[in-house]
N, C-alpha and C positions, 0 to 999 in steps of 0.2 A: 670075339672080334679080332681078327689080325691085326698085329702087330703095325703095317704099312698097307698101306695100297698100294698096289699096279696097275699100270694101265691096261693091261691085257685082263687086268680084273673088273675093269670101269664095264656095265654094260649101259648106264645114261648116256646118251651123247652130249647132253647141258654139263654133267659134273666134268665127263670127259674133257670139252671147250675148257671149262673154269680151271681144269691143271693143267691144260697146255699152254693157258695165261696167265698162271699166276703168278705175282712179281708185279711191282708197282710200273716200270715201264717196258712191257712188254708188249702194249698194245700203241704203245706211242712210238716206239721201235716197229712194229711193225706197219703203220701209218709212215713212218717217213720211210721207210725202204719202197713201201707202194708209190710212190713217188719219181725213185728215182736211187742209184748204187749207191753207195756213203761207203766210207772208211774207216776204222776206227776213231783216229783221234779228232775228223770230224762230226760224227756224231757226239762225241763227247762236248765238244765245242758248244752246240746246237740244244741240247739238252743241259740246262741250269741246273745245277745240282744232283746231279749224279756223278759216282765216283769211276774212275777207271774201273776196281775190281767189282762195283755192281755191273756194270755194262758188259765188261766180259764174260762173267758169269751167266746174264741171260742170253745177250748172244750165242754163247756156246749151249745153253737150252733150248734156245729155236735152231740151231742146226743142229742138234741131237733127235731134236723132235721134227726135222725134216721143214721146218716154214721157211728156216735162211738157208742161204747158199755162201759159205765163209769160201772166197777167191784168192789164194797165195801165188805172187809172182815171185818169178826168180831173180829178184834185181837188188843192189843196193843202191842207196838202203832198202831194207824190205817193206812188199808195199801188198796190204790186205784190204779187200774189198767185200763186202757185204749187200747181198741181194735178196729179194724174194725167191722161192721155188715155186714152180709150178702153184705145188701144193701152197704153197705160202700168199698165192699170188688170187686165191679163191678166197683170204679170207677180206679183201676188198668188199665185196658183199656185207660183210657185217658192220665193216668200219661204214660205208654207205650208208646202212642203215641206224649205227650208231649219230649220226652225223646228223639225219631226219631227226632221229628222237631226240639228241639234245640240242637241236636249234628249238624245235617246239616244246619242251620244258625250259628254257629261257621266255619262251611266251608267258608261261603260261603261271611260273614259278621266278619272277625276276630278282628276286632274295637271293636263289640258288647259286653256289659257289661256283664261281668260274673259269677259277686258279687252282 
């Protein structure tokens, strides 16, 4: 067995999904960007406990892996914006469908953790 995976080694497309999301808020991160641009330190704001260097860190994952679109103007102070891509903008679909399934597992399981 190797040493690492790549992604050019993934031929699942489920495992594939599962390492272009792995990271506790990457999927929450990409639900508020489906939305609408955010900033850095707004998002930070917005998101309860997360640190600066977590959030940097995945955001520079989802534009490495092509979901975000990191926007640097040339002003000061300096001022960064964060969007969906194209690509990034299809995985609305899943959040969608995320969204069905866990409104009806609160039906259905109302024990289930919320937070």
């Amino acid at each position: 067995m190797p040493d690492s995976i790549r992604y050019e080694d993934i031929t699942c497309p489920i495992v594939l999904c599962q390492q272009l999301l792995a990271g506790k808020w990457k999927i929450v991160l990409l639900y508020m960007l489906s939305m609408r641009t955010h900033r850095f330190n707004e998002m930070q704001r917005l998101l309860d406990g997360i640190t600066a260097a977590t959030l940097n860190k995945q955001l520079k994952e989802l534009v490495e892996d092509g979901l975000v679109l990191r926007k640097s103007y040339d002003e000061i102070p300096p001022r960064v914006e964060y969007s969906l891509t194209a690509l990034g903008a299809e995985f609305n679909k899943v959040l969608d469908s995320m969204q069905v399934f866990g409104n009806a597992y609160k039906q259905v399981a109302p024990h289930a953790k919320t937070n």
